[in-house]
N, CA, C and O atoms as a DFTB+ gen file, in Angstrom:
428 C
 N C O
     1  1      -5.158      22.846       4.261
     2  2      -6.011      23.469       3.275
     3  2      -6.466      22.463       2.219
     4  3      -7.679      22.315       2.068
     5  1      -5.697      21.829       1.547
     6  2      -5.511      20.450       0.490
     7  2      -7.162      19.845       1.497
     8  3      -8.187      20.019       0.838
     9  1      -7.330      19.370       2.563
    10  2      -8.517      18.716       2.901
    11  2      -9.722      19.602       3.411
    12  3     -10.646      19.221       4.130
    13  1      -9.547      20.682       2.963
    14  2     -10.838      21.484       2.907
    15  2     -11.222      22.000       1.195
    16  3     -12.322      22.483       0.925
    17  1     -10.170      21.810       0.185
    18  2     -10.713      21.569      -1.297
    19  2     -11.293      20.342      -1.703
    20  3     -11.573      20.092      -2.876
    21  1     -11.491      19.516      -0.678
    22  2     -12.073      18.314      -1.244
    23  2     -13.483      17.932      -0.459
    24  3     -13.973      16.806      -0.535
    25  1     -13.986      18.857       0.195
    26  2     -15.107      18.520       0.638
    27  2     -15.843      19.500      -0.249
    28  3     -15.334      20.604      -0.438
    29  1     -16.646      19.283      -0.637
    30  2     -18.185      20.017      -1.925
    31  2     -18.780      21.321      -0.768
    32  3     -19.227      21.115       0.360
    33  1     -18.637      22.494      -1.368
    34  2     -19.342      23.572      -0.573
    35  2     -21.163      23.017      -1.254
    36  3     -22.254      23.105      -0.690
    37  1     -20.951      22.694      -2.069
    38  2     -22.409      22.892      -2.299
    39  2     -22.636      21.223      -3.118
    40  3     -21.888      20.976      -4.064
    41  1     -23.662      20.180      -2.697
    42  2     -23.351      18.874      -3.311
    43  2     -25.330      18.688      -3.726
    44  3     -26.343      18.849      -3.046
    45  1     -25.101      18.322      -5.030
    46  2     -26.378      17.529      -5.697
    47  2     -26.457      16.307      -5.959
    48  3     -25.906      15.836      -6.954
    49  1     -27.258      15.476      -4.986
    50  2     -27.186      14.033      -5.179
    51  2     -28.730      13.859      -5.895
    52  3     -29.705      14.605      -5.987
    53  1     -28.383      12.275      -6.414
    54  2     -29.492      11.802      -7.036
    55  2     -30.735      12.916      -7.351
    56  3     -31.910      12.796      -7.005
    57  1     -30.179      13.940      -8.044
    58  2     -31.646      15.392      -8.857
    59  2     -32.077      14.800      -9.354
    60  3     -31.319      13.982      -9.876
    61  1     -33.558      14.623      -9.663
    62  2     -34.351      14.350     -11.238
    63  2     -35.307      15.642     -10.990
    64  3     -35.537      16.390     -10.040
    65  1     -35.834      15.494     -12.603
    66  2     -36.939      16.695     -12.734
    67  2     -37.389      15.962     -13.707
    68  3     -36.622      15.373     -14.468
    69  1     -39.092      15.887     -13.839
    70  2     -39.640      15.479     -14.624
    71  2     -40.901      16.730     -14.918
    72  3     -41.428      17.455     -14.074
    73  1     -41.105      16.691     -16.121
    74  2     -41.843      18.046     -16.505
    75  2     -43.078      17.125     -17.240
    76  3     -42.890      16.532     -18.303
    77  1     -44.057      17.109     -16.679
    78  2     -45.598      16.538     -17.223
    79  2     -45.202      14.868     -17.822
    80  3     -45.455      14.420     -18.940
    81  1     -44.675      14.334     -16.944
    82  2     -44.359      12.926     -17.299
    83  2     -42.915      12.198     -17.422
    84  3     -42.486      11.084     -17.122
    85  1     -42.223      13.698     -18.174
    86  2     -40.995      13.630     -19.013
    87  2     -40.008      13.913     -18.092
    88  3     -39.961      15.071     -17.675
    89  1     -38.761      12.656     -17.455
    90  2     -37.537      13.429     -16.978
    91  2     -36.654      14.282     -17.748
    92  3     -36.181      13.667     -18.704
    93  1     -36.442      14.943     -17.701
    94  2     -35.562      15.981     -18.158
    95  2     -34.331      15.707     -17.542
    96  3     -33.429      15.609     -18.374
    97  1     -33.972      15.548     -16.379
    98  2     -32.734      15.017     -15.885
    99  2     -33.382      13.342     -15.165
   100  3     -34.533      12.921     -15.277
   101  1     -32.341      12.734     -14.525
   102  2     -32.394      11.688     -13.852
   103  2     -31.353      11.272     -12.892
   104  3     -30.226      10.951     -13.270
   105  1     -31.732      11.275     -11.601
   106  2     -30.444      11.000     -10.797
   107  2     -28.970      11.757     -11.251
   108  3     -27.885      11.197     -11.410
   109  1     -29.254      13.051     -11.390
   110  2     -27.877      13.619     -11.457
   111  2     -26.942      14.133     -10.397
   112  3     -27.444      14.941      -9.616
   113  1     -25.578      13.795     -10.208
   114  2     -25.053      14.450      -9.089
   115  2     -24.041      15.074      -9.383
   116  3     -23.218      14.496     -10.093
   117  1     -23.755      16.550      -8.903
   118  2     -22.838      17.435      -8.891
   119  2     -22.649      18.406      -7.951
   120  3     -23.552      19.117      -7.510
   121  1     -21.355      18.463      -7.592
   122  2     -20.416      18.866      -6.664
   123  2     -19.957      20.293      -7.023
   124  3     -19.397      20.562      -8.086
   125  1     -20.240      21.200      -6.040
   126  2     -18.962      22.250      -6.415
   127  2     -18.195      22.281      -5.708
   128  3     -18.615      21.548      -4.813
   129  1     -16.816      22.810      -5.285
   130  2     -15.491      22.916      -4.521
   131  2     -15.299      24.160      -4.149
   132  3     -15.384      25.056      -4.989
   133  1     -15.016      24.423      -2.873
   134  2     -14.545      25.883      -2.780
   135  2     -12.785      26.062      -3.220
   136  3     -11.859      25.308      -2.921
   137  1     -12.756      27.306      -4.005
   138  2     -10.554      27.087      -4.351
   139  2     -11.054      26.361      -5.542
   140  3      -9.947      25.915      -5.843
   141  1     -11.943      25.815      -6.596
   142  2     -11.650      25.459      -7.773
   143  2     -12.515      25.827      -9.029
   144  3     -13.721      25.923      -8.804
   145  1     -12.173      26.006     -10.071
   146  2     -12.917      26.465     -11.354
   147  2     -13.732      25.284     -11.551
   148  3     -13.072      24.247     -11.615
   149  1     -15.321      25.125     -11.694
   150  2     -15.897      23.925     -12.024
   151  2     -16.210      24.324     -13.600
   152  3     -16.071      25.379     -14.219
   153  1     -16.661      23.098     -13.951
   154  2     -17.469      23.493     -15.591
   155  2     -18.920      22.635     -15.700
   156  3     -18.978      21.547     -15.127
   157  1     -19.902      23.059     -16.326
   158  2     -20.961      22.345     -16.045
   159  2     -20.933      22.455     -18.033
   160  3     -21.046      23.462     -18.731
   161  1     -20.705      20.727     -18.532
   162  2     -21.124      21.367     -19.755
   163  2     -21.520      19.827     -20.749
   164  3     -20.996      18.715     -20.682
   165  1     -22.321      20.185     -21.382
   166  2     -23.372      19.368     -22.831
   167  2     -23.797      20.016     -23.559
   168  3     -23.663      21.234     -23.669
   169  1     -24.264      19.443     -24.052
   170  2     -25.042      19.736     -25.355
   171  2     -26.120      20.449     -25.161
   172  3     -26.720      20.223     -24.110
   173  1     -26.682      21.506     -26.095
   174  2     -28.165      22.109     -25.864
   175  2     -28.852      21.004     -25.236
   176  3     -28.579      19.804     -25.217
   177  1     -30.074      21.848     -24.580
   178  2     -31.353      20.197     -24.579
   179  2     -30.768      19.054     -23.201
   180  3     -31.539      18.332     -22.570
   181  1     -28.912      19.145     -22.912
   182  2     -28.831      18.322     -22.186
   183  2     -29.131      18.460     -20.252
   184  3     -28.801      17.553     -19.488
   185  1     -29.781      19.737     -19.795
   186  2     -30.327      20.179     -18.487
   187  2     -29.453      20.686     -17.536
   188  3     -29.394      20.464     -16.327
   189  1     -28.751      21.434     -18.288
   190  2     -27.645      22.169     -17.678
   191  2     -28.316      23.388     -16.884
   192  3     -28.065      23.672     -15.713
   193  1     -29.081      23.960     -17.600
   194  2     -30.109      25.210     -17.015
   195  2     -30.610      24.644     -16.117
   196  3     -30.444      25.069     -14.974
   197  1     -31.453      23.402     -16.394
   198  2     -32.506      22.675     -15.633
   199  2     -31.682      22.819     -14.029
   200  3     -31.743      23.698     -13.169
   201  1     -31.028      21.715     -14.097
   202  2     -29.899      21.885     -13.277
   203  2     -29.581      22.995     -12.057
   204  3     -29.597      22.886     -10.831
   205  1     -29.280      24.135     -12.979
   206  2     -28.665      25.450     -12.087
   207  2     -30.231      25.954     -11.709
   208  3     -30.561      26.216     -10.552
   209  1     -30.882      26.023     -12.534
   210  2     -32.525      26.379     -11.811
   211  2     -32.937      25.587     -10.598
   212  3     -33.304      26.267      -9.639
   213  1     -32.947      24.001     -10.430
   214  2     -33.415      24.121      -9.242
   215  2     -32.499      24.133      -8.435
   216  3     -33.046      24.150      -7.332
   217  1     -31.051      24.134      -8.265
   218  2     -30.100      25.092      -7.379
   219  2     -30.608      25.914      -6.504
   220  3     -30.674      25.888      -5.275
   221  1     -31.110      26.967      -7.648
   222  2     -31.436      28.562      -7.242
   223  2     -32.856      28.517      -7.015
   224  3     -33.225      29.691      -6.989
   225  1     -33.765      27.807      -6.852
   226  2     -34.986      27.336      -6.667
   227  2     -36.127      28.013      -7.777
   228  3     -37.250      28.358      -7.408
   229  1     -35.733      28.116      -8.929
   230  2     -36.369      28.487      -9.832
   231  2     -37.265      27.768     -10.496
   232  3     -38.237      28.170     -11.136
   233  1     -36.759      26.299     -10.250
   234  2     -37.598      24.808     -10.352
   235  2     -37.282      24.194      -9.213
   236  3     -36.274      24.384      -8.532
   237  1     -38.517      23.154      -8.937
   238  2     -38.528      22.381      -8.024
   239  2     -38.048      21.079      -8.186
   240  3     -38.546      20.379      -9.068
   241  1     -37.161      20.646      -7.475
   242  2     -36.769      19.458      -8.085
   243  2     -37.848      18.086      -7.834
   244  3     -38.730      18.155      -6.978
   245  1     -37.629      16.693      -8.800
   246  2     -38.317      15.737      -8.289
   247  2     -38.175      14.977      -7.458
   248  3     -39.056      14.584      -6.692
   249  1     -37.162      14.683      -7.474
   250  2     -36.313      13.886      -6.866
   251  2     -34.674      14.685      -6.173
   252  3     -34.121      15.691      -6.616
   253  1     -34.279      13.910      -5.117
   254  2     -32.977      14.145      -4.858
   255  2     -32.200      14.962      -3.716
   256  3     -32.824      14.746      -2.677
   257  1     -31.624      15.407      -3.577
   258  2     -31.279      15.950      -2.756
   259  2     -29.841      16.819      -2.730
   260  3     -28.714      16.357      -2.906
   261  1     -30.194      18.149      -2.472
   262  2     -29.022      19.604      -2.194
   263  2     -28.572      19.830      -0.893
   264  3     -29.308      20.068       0.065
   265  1     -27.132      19.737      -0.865
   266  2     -26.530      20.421       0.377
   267  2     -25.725      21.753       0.359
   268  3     -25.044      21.995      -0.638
   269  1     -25.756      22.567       1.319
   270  2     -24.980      23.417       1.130
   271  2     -24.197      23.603       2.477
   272  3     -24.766      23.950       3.512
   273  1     -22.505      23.282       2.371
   274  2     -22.153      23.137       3.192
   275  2     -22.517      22.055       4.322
   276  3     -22.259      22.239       5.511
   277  1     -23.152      20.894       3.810
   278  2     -23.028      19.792       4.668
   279  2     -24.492      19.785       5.161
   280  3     -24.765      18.795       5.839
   281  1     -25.798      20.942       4.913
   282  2     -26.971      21.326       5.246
   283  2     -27.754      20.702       4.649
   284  3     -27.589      21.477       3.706
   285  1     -28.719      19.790       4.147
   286  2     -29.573      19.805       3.562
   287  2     -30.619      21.258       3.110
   288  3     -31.351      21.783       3.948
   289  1     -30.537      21.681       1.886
   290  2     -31.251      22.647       1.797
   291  2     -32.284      22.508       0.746
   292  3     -31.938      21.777      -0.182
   293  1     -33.537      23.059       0.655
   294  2     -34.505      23.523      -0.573
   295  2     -34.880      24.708      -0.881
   296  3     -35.676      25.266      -0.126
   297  1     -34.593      25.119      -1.595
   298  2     -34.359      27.008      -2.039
   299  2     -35.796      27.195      -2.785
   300  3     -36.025      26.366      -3.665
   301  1     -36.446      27.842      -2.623
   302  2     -38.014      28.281      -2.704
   303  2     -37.766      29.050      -3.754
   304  3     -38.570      28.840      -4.663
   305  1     -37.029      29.798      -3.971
   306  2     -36.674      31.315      -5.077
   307  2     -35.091      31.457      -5.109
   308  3     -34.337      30.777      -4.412
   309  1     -34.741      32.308      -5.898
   310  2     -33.706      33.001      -6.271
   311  2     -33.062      33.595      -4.854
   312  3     -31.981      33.378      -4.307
   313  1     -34.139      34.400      -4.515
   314  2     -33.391      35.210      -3.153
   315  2     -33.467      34.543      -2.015
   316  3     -32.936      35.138      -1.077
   317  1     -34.104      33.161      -1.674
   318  2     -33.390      32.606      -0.678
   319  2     -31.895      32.088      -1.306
   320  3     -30.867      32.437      -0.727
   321  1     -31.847      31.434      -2.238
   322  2     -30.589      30.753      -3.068
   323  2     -29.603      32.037      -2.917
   324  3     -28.746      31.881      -2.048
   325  1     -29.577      33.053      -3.482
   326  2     -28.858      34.398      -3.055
   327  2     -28.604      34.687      -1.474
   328  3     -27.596      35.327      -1.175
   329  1     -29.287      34.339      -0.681
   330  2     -29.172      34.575       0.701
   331  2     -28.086      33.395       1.130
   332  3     -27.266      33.790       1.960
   333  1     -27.968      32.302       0.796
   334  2     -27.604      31.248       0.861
   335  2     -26.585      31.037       0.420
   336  3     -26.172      29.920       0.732
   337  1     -25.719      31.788      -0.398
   338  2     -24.499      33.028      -1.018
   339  2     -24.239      32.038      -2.686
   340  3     -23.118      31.832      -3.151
   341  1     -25.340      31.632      -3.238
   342  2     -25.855      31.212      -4.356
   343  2     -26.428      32.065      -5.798
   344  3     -27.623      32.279      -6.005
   345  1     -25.447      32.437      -6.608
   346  2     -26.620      33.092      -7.433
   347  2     -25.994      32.592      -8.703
   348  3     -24.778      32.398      -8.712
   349  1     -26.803      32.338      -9.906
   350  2     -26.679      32.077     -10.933
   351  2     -27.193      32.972     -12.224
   352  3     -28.409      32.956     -12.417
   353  1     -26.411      33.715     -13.086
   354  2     -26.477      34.344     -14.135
   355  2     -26.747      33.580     -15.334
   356  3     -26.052      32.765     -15.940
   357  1     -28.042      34.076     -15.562
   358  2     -28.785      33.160     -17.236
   359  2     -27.795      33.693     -18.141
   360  3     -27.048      34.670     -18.086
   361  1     -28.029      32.635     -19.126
   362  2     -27.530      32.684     -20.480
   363  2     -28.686      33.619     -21.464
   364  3     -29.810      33.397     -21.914
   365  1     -27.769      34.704     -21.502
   366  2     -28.708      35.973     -22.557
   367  2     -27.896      35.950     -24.159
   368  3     -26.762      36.402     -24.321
   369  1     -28.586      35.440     -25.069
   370  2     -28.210      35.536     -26.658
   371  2     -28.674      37.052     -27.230
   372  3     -28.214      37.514     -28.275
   373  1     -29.287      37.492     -26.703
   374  2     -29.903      38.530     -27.580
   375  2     -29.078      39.775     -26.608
   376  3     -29.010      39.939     -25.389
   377  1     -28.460      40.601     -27.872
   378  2     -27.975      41.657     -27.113
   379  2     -28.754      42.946     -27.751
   380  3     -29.520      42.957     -28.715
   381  1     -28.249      44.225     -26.766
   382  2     -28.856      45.474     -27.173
   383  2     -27.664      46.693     -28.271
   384  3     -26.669      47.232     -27.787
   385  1     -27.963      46.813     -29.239
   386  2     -26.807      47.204     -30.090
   387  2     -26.395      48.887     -30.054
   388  3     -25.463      49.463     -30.616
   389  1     -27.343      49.358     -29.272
   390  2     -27.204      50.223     -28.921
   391  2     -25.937      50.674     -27.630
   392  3     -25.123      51.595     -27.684
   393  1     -26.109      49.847     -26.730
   394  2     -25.491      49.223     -25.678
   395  2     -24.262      48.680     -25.712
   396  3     -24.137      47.553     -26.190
   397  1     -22.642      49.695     -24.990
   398  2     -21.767      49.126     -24.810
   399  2     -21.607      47.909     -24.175
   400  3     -22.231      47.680     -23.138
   401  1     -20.546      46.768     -24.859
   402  2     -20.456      45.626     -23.805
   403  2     -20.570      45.519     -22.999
   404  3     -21.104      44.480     -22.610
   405  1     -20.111      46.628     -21.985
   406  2     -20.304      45.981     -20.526
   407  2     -21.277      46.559     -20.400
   408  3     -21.758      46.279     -19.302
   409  1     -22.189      47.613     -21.222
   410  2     -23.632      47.810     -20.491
   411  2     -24.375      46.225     -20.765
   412  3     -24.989      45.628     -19.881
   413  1     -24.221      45.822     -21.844
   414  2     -24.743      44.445     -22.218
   415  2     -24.687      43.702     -21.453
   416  3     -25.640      42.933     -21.331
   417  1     -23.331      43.569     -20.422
   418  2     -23.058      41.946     -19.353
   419  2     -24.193      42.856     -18.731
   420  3     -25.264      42.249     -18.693
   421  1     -24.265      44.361     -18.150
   422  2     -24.750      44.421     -16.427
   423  2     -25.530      44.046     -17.151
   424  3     -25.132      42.925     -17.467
   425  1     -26.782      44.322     -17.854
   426  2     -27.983      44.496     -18.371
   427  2     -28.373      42.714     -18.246
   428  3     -29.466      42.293     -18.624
């Protein structure tokens, strides 16, 4: 088992995204593990979203290259990325006060 936590269910090599000139990321690579808690984390501004968006194909990346499970993949939308057993939950600041907490998470 120990040598099936160390191969990446899902691996991002060399990502960039450049938005009208501007990289926003550059050659970034990240790994997830199946069996382990990851953390993806910086500073505002540092393309952490960027990041999990073109994952889930919400952006296109510029550069680089996604595997899933050893596949080369490019996720067009959300619901191929969901099909692909991929989904990523945005970061929502604004809540409804009307609305119990957990109506707030489903919501």
């Amino acid at each position: 088992m120990a040598k099936q936590l160390n191969q990446p269910i899902v691996s991002m090599k060399g990502i960039s995204k450049e938005f009208n000139g501007v990289y926003v990321l550059k050659n970034v690579d990240f790994n997830i593990y199946k069996g382990r808690v990851m953390a993806l984390i910086g500073e505002n501004g540092a393309g952490k979203s960027t990041l999990m968006k073109i994952l889930t194909g919400v952006y296109e990346k510029t550069e680089g290259e996604i595997l899933l499970q050893g596949k080369s993949v490019n996720f067009q939308d959300t619901k191929e990325s969901q099909d692909g057993g991929i989904a990523f939950i945005h970061q929502e600041l604004n809540l409804i006060k009307d609305l119990s907490i957990a109506e707030n998470i489903f919501l």
